[in-house]
N, C-alpha and C positions, 0 to 999 in steps of 0.2 A: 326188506332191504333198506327201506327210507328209515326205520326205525336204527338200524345198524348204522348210516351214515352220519344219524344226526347223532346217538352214541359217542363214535368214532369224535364230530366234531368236538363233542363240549370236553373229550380228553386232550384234545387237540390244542383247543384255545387255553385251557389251562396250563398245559406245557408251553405255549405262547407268552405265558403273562407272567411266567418263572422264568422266560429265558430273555426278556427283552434285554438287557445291559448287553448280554452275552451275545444274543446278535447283535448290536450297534457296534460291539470291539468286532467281532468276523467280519463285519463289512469293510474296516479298517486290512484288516488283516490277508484275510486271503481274498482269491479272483475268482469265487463262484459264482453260476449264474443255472438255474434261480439259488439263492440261497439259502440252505440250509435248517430245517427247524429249531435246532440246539449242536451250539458249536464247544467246544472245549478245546485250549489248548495247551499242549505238552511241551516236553522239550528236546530240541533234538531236530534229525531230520532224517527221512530213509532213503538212501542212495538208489537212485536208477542204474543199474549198468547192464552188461550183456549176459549177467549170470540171473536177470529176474525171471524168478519161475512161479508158477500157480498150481497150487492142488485143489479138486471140487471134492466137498466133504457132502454128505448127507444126500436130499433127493437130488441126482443126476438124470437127464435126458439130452438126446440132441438137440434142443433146442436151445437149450443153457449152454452146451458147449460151443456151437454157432455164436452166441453173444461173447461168450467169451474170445473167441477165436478174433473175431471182429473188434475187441478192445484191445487184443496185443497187437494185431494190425493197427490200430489207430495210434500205439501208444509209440509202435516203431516210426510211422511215419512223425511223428510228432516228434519225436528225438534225434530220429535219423539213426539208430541202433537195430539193428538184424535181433531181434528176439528170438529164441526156442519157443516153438511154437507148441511144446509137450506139454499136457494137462496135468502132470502131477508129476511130483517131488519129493524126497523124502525129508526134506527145508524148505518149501517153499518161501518163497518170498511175500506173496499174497495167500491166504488162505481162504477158500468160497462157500458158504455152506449156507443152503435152499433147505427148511422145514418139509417145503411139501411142492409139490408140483402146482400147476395152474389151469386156470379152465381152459378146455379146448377152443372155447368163444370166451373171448375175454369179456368180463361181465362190468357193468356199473358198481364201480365200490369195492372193486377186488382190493385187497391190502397190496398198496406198493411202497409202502414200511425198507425201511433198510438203516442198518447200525454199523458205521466203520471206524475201525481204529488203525491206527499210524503209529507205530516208533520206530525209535534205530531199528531195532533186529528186524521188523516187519510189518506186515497189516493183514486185518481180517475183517473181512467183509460177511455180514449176519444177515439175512430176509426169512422172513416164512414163505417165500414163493419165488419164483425168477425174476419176477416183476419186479419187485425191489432189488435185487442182486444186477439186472440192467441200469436201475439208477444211481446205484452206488457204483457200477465202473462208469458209469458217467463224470459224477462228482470225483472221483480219485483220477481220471484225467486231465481235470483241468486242475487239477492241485499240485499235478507235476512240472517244472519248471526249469530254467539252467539256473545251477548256483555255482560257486567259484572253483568248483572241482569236478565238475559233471551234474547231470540231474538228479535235483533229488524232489520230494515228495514232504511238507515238516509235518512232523507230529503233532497229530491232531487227533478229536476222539467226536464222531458225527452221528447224531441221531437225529431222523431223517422221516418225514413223511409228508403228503400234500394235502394244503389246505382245503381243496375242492377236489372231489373224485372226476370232476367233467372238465379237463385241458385242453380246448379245438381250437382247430385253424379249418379255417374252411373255403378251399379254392373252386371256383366256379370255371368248370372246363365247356360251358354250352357256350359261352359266347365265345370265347377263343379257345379251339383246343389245345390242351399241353399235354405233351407224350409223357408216355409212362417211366422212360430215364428219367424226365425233370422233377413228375411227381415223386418216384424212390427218391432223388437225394434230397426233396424236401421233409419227405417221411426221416431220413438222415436225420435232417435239423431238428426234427420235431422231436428225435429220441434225446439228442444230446441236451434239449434243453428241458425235455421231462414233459412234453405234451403228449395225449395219451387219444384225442381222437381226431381222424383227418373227415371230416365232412364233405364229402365232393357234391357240385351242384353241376345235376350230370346230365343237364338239357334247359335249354331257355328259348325262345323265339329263332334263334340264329344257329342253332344245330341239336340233334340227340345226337348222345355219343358213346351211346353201349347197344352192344347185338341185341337185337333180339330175334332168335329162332320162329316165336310162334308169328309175331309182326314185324318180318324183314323189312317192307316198308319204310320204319323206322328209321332205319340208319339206312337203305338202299336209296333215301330219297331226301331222307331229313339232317343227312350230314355233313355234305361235302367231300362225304370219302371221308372223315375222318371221326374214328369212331374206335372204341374198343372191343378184341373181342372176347368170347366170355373166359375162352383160356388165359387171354391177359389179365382179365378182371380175376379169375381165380389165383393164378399165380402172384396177385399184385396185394390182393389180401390178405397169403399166408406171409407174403414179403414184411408188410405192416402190422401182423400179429406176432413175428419171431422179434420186432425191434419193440414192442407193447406196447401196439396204436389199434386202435378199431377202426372200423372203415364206415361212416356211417353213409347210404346214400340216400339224394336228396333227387325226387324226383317231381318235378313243381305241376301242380294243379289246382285250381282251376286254371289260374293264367296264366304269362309267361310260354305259352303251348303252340307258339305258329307252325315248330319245326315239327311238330307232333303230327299238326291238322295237314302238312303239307301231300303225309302218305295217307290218312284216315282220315279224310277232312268231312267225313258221317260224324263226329265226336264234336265238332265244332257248334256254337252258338249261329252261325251266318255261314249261310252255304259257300264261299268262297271265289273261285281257288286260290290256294293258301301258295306262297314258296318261300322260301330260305334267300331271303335277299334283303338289303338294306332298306330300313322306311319302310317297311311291311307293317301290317296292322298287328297289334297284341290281340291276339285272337284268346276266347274263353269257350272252356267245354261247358256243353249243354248239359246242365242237372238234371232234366227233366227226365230224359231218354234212359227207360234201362238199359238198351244196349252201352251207353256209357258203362255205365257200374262192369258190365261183363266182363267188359273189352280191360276194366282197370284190373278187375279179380285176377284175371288172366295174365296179365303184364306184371301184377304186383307178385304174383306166385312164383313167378320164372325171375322176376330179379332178385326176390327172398333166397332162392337158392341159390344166386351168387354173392351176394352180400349177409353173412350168418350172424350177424349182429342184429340183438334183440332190438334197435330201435330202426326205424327207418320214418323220413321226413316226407312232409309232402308239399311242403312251401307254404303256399294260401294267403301270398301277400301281392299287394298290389293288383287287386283284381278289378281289372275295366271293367265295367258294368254297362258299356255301351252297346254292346252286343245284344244283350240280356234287354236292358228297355226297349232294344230296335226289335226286338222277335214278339209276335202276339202270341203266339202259341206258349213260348217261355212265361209272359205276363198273365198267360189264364192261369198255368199253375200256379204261380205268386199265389194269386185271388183263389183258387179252388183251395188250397191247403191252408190258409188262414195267415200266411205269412204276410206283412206288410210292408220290406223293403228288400233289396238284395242280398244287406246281411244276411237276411234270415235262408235265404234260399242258398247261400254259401254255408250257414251253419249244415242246414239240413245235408248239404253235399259233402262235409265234411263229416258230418253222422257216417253218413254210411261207407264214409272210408275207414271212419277206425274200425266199425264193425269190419270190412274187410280185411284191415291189417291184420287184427286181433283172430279173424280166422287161421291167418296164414304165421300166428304167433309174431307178432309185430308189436312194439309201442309205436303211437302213431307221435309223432312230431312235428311243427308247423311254427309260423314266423308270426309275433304278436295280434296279429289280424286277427286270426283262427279265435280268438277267445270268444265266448259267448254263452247265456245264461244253458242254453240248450246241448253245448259241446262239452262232453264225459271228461271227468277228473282227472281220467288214467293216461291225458293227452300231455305229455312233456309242451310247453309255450317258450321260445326262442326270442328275445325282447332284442329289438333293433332300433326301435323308434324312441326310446327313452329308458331312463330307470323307473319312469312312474308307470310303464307294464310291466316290466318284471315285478315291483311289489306288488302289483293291483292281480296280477296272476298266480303269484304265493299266497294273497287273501283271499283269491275264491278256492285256493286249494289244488290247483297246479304247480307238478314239479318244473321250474324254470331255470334259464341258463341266461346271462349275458353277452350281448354281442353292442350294445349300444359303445360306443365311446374307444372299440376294436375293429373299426373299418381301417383296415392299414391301405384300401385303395384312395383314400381323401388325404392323405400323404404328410399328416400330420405325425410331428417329431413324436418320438420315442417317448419324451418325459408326459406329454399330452396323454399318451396311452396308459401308459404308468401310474397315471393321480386317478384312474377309475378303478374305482372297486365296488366289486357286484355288491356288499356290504352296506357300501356307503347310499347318499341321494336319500330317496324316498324308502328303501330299503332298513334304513339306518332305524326307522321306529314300529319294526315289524315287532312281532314277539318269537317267542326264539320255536314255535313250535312252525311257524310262517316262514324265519328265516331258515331253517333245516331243509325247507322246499327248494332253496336255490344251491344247486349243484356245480355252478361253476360259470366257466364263461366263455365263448370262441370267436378266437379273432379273426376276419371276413377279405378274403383278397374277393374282390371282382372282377371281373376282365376284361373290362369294357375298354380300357388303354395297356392290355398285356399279351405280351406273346412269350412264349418258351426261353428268348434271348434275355426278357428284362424282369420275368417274374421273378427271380432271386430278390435281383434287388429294391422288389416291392415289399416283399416279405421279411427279408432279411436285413441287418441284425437287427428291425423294431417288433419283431416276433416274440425275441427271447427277454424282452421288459415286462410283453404280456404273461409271458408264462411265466415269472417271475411273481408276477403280482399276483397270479392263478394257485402259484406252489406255497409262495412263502408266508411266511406270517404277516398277517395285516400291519407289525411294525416297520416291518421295511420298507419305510419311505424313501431313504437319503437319492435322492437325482445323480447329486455329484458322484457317489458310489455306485451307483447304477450304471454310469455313462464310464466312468472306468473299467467294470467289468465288464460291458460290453464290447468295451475297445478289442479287450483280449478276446472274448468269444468269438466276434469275428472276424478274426482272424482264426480260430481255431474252426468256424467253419467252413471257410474255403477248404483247410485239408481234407474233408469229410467229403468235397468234390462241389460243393456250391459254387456259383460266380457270380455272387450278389455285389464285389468288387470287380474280379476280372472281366467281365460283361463289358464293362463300362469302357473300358480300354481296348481292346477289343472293336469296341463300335468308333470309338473316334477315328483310329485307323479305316477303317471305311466310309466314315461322312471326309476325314481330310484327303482322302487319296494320298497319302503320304506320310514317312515315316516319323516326321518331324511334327507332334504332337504334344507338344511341351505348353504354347501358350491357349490353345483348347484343354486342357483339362484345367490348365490353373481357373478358368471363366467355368470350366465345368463345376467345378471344387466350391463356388460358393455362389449356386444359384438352385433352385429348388423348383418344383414343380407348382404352379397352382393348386388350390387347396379344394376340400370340396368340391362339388359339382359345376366347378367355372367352368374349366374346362368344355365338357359337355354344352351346361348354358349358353355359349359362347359362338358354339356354331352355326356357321350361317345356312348352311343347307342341314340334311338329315345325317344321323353319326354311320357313318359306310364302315362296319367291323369288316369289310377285305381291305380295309387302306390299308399301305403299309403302315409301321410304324417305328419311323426311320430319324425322325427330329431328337434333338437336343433333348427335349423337355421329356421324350421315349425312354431316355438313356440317365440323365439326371438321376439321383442320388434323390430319394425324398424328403432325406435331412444332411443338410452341409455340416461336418466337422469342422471346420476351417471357418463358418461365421459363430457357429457354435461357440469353438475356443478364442476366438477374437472376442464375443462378447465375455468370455470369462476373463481375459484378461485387462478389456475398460474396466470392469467391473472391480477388477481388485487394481487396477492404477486407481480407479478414482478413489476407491476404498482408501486409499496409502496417502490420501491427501498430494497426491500427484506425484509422490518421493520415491514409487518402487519402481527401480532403474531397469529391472531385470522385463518386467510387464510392459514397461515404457518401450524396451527392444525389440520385444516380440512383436507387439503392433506394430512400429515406425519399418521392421523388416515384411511383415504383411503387408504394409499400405505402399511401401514402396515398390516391392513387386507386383502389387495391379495396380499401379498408378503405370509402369510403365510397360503392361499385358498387349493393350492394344496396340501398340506399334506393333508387337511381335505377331499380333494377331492377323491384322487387319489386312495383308497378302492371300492369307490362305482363306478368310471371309470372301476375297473378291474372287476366288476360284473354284469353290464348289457350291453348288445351288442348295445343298444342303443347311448350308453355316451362313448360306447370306443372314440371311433372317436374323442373325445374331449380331448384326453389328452395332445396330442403338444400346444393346447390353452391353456390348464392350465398351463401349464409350462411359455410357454413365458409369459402367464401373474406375473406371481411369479419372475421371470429373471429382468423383467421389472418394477415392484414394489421395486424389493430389489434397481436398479439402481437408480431411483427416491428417494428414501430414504436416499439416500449417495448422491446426488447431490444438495437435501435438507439441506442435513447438510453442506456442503461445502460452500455456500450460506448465511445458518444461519450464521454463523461463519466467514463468507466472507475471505473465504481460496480457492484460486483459482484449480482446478482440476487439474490433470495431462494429458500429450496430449494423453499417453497409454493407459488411464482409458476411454478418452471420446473417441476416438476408438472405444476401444475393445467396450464400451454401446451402442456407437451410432452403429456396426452393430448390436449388438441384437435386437438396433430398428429395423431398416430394416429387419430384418429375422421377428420381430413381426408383421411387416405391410403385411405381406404376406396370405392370407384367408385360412383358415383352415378351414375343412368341411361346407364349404359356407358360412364361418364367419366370420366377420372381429372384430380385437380384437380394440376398441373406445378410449383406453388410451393412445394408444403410440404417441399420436400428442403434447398434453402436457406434458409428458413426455418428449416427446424430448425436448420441451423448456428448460425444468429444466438444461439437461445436459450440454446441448448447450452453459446455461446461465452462468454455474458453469466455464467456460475459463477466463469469465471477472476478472479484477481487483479487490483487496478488499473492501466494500464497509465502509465507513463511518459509524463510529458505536456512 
């Protein structure tokens, strides 16, 4: 199979390096996302209307017609047009034709290949399997649009496949459970942008959250009550195999395992007792104990049968070791087996899990820790801590994936995600039989600040950058094109049922008690969340996963569009030598609307305990605007500042860049420029 992908690849890049012009115009052109391998365009366009029909040509089954059924529904609701929902035509308007059917366990490296054409009279969509036939009515959705006579679709001719066979997101349901609605319409998102596995990390300290029959325990003691069960689990992964996502699960071991020890606290390093509460200790299973190994054989058996995907994880990061020195009996076997630190005693425990998976037909999978001279080749290594494990785990000969630089819980903008490529770093001087080892890359929600209300909008729309950069060719750099496309997408996946927008609207009506919401979302609209682990850092007692999580910074947007597009448009006023009138509007009608927010604001801050917290933000934002506004005019007029004035602004900047209630305020960067700008000479007028 590794021999077939790397194949696969070197035909792949070649078609890459013949089509870069031709992607750089499609990015111009059309609103795909991820886009496209090789785009051609035609002339013409193919009208949408109530008469579009589909016929499926070649291997049929219901699972193909379920996808399809599911794209005229997408395509009605996206039009607002009553489609026929009839599978064949004697003219179709689309025509579908599948080579061959698909595996019944979606496999690594399956061809999800797809070739579409568009003219006036029609389109036809080519795959050798469903698999691509799902991502081509992908891409032929979002190519549909209103044009000056109804929708139509322009002539275009798409050949179509993904750079990296491995496409992940992977949400961690142990520390906060999210139900299985939220999970499906993520599984949603993940088809329409062409991501191919959903990774769940489906137990940590703070709950397990799948039945298990042979150790009720488990979830009868280690959950909260909230836990899946296997019927759900079953029906929830043929859900994610009919839209072609695999379901990988991720069950963590040695650490991370309190909620584990809370029902089987025999497994435990430190007799305990263990429970499911805040500030609990990261407890570690005892390697030493064959009843471990048992008790895992046993567990790993019964959730192989609910999870049929050849790979399954077993975490093996961050493992305290505290336990482990504090036990004598754990440190004679150190010393009895020749081992000399807890690495080694972690290798050895990870030995004997692949041997177990591999009984139970398993790859075994594990987060960059796991590496070690003694841990078997056939272990997939998952690099989170830099790109220098992902190469250093392709050179000893491990198949690897990326996840460094795709933590979308540290709440970093889109384009930050976007400039990583597994490819690139320490990667970039492998040789090509080293880099054929790395398979792809998955981007990592956490949950340490998420609940079912705001995980969309953690996820969503800085998801579909990474799958972008996972699908498309390494050329597709352009940000500016990127954040265009994006715009469209999400909005295109709300219809899908996401509310990685609507969420947010929603919630301000509950922190204002009132309908009148207008100057909280404008403060909402261009403030962001702290980045990385401040947050966390920052607490002064221990992090309580049952707080609610009910604040501002809960509900925040983790990238502002609104300082985003402000700084594009300093950006090209200053470019224009001060002269473009239309940029100069834009801002002077931004800064004047939160220059004058907080008045609007500042009544409904004094009445709910929620929004207090926010009121040093409404201010400097208002401080900040008013300065912007006068350094606009300075500039218009090309009348140079005085050095008192840009002082006294530039500290307001500084005091603005300071986070307030875990907030950071997103304007004061261009901002600054302005004032900055306003020292120069007068400008030619």
């Amino acid at each position: 199979m590794l021999y077939s992908i790397m194949r696969n690849r070197l035909l792949l890049n070649a078609a890459f390096l013949f089509s870069v012009f031709a992607v750089a115009e499609a990015q111009q052109q059309i609103s795909v996302i991820p886009m496209p391998s090789v785009v051609q365009f035609g002339s013409g366009q193919l009208k949408i209307d109530r008469f579009f029909s589909i016929a499926i040509t070649g291997f049929h089954d219901a699972a193909l017609e379920r996808g399809v059924q599911r794209f005229v529904a997408e395509m009605s609701l996206q039009t607002g047009i009553p489609f026929r929902s009839k599978l064949s035509d004697s003219s179709p308007t689309l025509l579908i034709r599948a080579e061959r059917g698909r595996d019944a366990v979606q496999k690594l490296g399956e061809d999800e290949s797809y070739a579409l054409a568009i003219n006036e009279s029609g389109a036809k969509l080519v795959a050798p399997n469903p698999l691509g036939i799902l991502h081509g009515l992908q891409t032929f959705l979002q190519l549909v649009e209103p044009g000056t006579n109804g929708f139509i679709v322009p002539a275009v001719t798409i050949t179509d496949r993904p750079r990296f066979p491995w496409r992940g997101l992977l949400i961690d349901v142990g520390r906060h459970f999210i139900p299985l609605n939220v999970l499906k319409r993520n599984v949603d998102g993940m088809a329409a942008v062409k991501m191919n596995v959903l990774h769940l990390h489906l137990y940590d300290n703070e709950g397990f959250r799948v039945e298990s029959k042979r150790f009720p325990r488990l979830q009868e003691v280690g959950s909260d009550g909230l836990y899946y069960t296997q019927a759900e689990i079953r029906e929830f992964v043929a859900y994610a195999h009919d839209r072609g996502i695999r379901i990988v699960p991720e069950f963590e071991m040695p650490g991370h395992s309190r909620s584990l020890f809370v029902g089987y606290p025999e497994l435990a390093s430190a007799p305990g007792p263990y429970k499911v509460e805040p500030g609990g200790a990261d407890a570690v299973m005892d390697p030493t104990r064959e009843e471990t190994y048992k008790f895992i054989d046993k567990l790993i058996e019964e959730m192989a049968s609910l999870f049929p995907d050849d790979y399954f994880h077993i975490g093996g990061d961050e493992v305290n070791g505290s336990q482990w020195d504090a036990n004598p009996k754990i440190q004679a076997f150190i010393l009895s087996h020749g081992m000399k630190t807890n690495q080694d005693l972690q290798a050895y425990f990870n030995q004997r899990l692949q041997k177990i998976l591999s009984k139970h037909h398993r790859i075994m999978m594990g987060w960059d820790e796991v590496i070690h001279p003694d841990l078997p080749k056939k272990v997939v290594v998952q690099s989170w801590r830099g790109q220098q494990s992902l190469a250093t785990a392709a050179q000893q000969g491990y198949t690897s994936l990326l996840s460094f630089g795709y933590y979308l819980d540290l709440m970093w903008p889109a384009s930050r995600h976007y400039a990583v490529d597994p490819m690139s770093g320490a990667a970039a001087s492998l040789n090509p039989e080293e880099k054929s080892r790395i398979i792809g890359g998955e981007a990592c929600m956490w949950s340490e600040w998420v609940t079912p209300e705001n995980i969309d909008s953690r996820i969503w729309p800085r998801n579909a950058a990474i799958a972008e950069r996972l699908w498309s060719s390494p050329e597709v750099q352009d940000s500016g094109s990127m954040y265009t496309r994006l715009d469209k997408s999400s909005r295109r996946l709300e219809w899908l049922g996401l509310t990685h927008r609507s969420s947010m609207v929603l919630a301000f009506y509950r922190m204002a008690g009132t309908n009148d919401i207008a100057a909280l979302r404008t403060l909402a609209e261009v403030v962001e969340p702290v980045k990385d682990y401040t947050r966390m850092n920052s607490l002064k007692t221990v992090w309580d996963f049952r707080a609610p999580l009910n604040r501002l910074v809960d509900i925040a947007r983790p990238e502002s569009d609104q300082a985003r597009r402000l700084k594009d448009d300093v950006q090209t006023y200053i470019g224009s030598g001060y002269r473009d009138k239309a940029a100069a509007g834009e801002i002077r009608t931004r800064l004047a609307a939160w220059r004058d927010n907080d008045a609007r604001l500042h009544p409904l801050l004094e009445q709910s305990f929620l929004l207090s917290e926010l009121a040093p933000l409404s201010e400097d934002l208002s401080t900040l605007a008013a300065a912007g506004l006068l350094a606009l005019e300075y500039l218009d007029t090309s009348t140079p500042s005085a050095n008192s004035w840009r002082a006294q602004q530039l500290a307001l900047v500084e005091r603005a860049k300071t986070p307030k209630a875990d907030l950071l305020l997103m304007v004061v960067e261009p901002v600054q420029q302005l004032i900055e700008r306003s020292e120069g000479q007068p400008q030619e007028r």
